[in-house]
BAMAR-65670 format. One record per residue: residue number from 1; residue in three letters; chain; y, z, x of N, C-alpha, C, O in turn. Coordinates in pm, 1 decimal. Example, Ala and Ser with C-alpha at 12.3 -4.5 7.8 and 13.67 -1.06 7.14 Angstrom:
2
1; ALA; A; -569.0; 780.0; 1319.0; -450.0; 780.0; 1230.0; -330.0; 780.0; 1320.0; -331.9; 846.5; 1423.6 .
2; SER; A; -225.0; 708.0; 1285.0; -106.0; 714.0; 1367.0; 3.0; 787.0; 1290.0; 113.8; 803.9; 1340.9 .
//
This chain:
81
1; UNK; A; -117.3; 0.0; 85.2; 0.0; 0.0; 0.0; 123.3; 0.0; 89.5; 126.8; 94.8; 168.0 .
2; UNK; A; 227.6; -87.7; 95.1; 316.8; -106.8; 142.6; 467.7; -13.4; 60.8; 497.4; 33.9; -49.0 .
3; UNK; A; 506.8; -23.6; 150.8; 643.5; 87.8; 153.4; 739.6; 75.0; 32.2; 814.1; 168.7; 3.5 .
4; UNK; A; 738.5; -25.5; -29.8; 846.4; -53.2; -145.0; 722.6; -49.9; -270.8; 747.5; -16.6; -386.7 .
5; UNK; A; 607.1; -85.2; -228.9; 502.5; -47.4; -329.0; 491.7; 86.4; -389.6; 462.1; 97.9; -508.5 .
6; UNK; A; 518.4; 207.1; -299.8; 488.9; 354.1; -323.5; 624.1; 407.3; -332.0; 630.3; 522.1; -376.1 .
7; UNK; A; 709.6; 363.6; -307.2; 851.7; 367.1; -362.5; 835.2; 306.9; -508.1; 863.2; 379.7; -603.3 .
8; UNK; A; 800.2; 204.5; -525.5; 790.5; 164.5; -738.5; 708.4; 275.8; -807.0; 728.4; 322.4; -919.2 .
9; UNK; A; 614.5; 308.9; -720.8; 527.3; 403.9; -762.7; 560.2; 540.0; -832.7; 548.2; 588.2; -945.3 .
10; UNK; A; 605.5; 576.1; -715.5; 740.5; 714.0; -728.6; 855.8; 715.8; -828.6; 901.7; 816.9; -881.7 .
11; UNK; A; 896.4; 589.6; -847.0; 1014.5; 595.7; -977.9; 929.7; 578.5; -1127.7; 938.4; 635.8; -1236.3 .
12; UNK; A; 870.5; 502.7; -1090.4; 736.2; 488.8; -1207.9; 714.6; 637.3; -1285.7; 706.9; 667.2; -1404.9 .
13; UNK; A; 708.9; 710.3; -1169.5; 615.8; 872.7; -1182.5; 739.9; 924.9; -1229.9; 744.2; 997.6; -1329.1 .
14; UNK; A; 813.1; 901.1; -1182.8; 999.8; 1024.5; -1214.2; 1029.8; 978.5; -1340.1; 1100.4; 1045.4; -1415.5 .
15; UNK; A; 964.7; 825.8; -1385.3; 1045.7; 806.8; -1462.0; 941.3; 840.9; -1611.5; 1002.0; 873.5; -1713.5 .
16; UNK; A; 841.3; 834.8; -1614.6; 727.2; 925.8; -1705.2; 752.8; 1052.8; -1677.3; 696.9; 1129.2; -1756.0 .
17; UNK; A; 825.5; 1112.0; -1583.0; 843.4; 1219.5; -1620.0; 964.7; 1287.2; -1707.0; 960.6; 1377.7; -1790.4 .
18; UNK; A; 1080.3; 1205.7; -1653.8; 1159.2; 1223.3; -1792.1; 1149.9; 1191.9; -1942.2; 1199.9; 1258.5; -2032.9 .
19; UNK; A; 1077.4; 1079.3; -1953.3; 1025.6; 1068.9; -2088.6; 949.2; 1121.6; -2124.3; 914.5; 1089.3; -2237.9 .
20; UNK; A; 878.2; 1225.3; -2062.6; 800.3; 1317.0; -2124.9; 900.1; 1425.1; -2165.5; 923.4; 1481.1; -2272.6 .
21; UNK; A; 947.5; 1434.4; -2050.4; 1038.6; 1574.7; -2119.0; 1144.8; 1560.4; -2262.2; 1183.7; 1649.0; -2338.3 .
22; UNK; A; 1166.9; 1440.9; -2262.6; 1218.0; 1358.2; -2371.2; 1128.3; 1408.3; -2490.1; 1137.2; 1505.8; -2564.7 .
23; UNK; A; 1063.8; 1333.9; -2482.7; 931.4; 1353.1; -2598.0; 932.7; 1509.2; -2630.0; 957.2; 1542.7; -2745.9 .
24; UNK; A; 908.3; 1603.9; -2536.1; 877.9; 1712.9; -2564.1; 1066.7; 1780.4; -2618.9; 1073.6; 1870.1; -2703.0 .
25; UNK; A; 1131.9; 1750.3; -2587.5; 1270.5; 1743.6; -2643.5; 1233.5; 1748.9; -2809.0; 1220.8; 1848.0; -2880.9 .
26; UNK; A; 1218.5; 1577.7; -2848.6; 1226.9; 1567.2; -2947.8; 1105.0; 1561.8; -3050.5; 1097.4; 1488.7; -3149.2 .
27; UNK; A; 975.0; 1691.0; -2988.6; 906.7; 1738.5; -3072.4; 773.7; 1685.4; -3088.9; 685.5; 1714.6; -3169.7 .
28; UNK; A; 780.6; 1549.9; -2938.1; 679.1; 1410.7; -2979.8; 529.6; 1456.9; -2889.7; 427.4; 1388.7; -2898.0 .
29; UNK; A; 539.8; 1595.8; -2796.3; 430.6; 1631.4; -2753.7; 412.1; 1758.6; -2734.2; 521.5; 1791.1; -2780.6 .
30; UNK; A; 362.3; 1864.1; -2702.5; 339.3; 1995.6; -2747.2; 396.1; 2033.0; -2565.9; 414.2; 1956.1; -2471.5 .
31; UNK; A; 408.1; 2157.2; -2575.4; 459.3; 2213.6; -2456.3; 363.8; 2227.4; -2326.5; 390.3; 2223.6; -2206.3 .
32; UNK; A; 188.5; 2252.8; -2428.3; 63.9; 2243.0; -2315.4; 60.9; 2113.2; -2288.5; 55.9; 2095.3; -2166.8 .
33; UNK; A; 62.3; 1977.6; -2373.5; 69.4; 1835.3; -2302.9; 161.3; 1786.4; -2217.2; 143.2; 1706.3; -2125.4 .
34; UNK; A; 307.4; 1863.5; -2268.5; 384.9; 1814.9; -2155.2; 355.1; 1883.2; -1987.7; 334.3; 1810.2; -1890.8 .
35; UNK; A; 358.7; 2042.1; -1980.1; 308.2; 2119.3; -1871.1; 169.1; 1979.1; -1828.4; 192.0; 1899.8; -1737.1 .
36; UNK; A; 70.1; 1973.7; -1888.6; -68.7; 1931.6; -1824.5; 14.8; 1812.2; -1729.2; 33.6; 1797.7; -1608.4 .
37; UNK; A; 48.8; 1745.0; -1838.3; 83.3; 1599.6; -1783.3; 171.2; 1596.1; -1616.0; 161.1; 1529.1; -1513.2 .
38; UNK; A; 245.7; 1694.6; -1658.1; 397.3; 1730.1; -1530.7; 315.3; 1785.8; -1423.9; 359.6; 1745.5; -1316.4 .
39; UNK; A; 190.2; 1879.7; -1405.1; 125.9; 1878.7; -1321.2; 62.8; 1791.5; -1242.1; 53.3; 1801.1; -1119.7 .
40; UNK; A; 8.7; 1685.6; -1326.2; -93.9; 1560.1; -1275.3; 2.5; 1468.5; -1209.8; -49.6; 1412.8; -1113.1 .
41; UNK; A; 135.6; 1431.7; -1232.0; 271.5; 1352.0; -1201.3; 273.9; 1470.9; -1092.8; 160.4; 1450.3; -1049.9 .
42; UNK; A; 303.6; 1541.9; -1043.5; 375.7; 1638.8; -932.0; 258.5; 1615.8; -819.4; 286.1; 1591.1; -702.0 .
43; UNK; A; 146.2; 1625.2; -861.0; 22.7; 1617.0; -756.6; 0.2; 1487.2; -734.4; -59.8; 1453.9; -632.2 .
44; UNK; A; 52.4; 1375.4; -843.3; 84.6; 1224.2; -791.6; 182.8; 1181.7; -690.8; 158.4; 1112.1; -592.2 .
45; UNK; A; 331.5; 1246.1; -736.5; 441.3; 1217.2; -668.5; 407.4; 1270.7; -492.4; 413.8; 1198.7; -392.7 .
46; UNK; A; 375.1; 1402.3; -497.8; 296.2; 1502.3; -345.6; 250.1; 1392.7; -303.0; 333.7; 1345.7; -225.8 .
47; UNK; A; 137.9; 1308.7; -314.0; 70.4; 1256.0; -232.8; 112.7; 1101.7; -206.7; 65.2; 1028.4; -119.9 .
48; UNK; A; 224.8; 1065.2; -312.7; 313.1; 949.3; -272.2; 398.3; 984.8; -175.8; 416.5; 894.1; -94.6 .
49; UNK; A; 437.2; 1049.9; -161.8; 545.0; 1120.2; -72.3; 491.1; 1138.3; 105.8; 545.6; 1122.1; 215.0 .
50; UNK; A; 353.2; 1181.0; 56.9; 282.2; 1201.1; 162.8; 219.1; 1074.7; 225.5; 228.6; 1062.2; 347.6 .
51; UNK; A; 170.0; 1001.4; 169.9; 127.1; 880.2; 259.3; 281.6; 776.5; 304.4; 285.7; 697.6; 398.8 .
52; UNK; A; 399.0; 806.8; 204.9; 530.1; 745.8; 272.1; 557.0; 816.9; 394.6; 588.2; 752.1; 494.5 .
53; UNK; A; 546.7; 971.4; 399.5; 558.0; 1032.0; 502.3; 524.1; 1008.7; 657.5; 577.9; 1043.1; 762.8 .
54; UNK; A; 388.3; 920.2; 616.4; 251.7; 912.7; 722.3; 278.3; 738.9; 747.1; 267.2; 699.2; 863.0 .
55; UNK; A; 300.0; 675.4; 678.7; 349.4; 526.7; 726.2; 513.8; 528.6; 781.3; 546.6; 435.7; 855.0 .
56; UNK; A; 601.1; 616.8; 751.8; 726.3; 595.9; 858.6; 692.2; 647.7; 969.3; 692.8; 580.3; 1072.3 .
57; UNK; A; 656.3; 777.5; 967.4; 571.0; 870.0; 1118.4; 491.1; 756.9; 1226.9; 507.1; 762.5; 1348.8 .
58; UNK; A; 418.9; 673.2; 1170.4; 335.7; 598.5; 1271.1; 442.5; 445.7; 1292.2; 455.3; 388.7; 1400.5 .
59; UNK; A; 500.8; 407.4; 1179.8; 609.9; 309.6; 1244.5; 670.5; 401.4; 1312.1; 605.8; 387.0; 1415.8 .
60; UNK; A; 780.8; 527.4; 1348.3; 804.3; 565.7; 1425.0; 790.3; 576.6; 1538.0; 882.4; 562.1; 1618.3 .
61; UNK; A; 621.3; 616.5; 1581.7; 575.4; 628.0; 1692.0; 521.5; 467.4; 1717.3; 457.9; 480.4; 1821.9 .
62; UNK; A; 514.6; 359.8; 1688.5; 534.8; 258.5; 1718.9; 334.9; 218.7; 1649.2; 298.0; 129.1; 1725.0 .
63; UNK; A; 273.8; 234.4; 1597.9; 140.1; 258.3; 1565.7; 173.7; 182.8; 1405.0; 280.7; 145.2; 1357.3 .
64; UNK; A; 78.5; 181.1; 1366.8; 49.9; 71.7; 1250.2; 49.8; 112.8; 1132.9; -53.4; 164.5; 1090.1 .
65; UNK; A; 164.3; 101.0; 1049.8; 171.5; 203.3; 927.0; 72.0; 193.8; 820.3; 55.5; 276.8; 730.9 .
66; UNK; A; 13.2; 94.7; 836.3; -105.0; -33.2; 761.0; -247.7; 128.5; 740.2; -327.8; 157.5; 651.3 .
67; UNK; A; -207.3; 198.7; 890.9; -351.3; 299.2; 897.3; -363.8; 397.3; 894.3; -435.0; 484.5; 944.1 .
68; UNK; A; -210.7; 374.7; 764.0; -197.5; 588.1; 733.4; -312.0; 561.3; 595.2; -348.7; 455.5; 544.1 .
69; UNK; A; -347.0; 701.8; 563.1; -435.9; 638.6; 432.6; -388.0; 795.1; 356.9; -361.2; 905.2; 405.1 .
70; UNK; A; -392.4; 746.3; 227.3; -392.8; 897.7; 111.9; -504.1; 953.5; 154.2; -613.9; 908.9; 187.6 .
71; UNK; A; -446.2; 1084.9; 145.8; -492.5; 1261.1; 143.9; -539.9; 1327.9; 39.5; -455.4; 1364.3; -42.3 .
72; UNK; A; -684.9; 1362.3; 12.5; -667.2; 1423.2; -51.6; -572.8; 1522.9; -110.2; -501.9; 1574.3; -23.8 .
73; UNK; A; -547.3; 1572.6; -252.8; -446.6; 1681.8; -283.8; -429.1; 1793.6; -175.2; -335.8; 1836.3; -107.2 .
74; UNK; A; -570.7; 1822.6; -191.7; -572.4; 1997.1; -65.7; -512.3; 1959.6; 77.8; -480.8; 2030.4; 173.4 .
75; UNK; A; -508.5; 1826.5; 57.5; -488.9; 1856.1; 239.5; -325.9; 1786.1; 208.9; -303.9; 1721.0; 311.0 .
76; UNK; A; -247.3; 1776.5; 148.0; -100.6; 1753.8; 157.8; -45.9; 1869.7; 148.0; -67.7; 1971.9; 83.0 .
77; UNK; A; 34.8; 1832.9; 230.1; 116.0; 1984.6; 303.9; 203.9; 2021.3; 156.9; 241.5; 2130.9; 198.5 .
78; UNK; A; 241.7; 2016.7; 70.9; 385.2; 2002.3; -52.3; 240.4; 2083.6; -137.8; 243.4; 2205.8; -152.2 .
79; UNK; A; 126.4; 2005.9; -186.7; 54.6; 2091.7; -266.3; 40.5; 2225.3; -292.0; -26.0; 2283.5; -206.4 .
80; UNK; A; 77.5; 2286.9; -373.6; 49.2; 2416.0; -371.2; -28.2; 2466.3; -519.6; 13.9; 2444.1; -633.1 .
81; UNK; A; -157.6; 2542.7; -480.1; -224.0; 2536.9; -620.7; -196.1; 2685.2; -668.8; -234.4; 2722.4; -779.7 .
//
């Protein structure tokens, strides 16, 4: 996944997340669906964040951003359960 790919990704995610909160605003999902959902988006966004993290780090160090790969949840540093 390339760099403007997981950047669409990420606004994608921010942006289901305001329309959820929307929804739950105006009554369209219960407070446990919105919470469930905002969890599964936060542990999405974490690990978008994290493989962007891991492809500038290795373009940095001059290495191939092509051979960062997603992390499991547990092992991204932002996760916290």
């Amino acid at each position: 996944m390339q760099d403007n790919e997981i950047l669409t990704r990420i606004s994608a995610l921010v942006a289901e997340e305001h329309e959820l909160r929307n929804r739950l605003g105006a009554g369209e999902v219960t407070s446990e669906e919105e919470n469930a959902r905002v969890k599964e988006l936060e542990v999405a966004l974490d690990q978008c964040w994290d493989l962007l993290r891991q492809r500038r780090a290795r373009r940095g160090a001059g290495e191939n951003p092509d051979e960062a790969a997603a992390r499991p949840v547990s092992e991204v540093e932002s996760y916290q359960q």
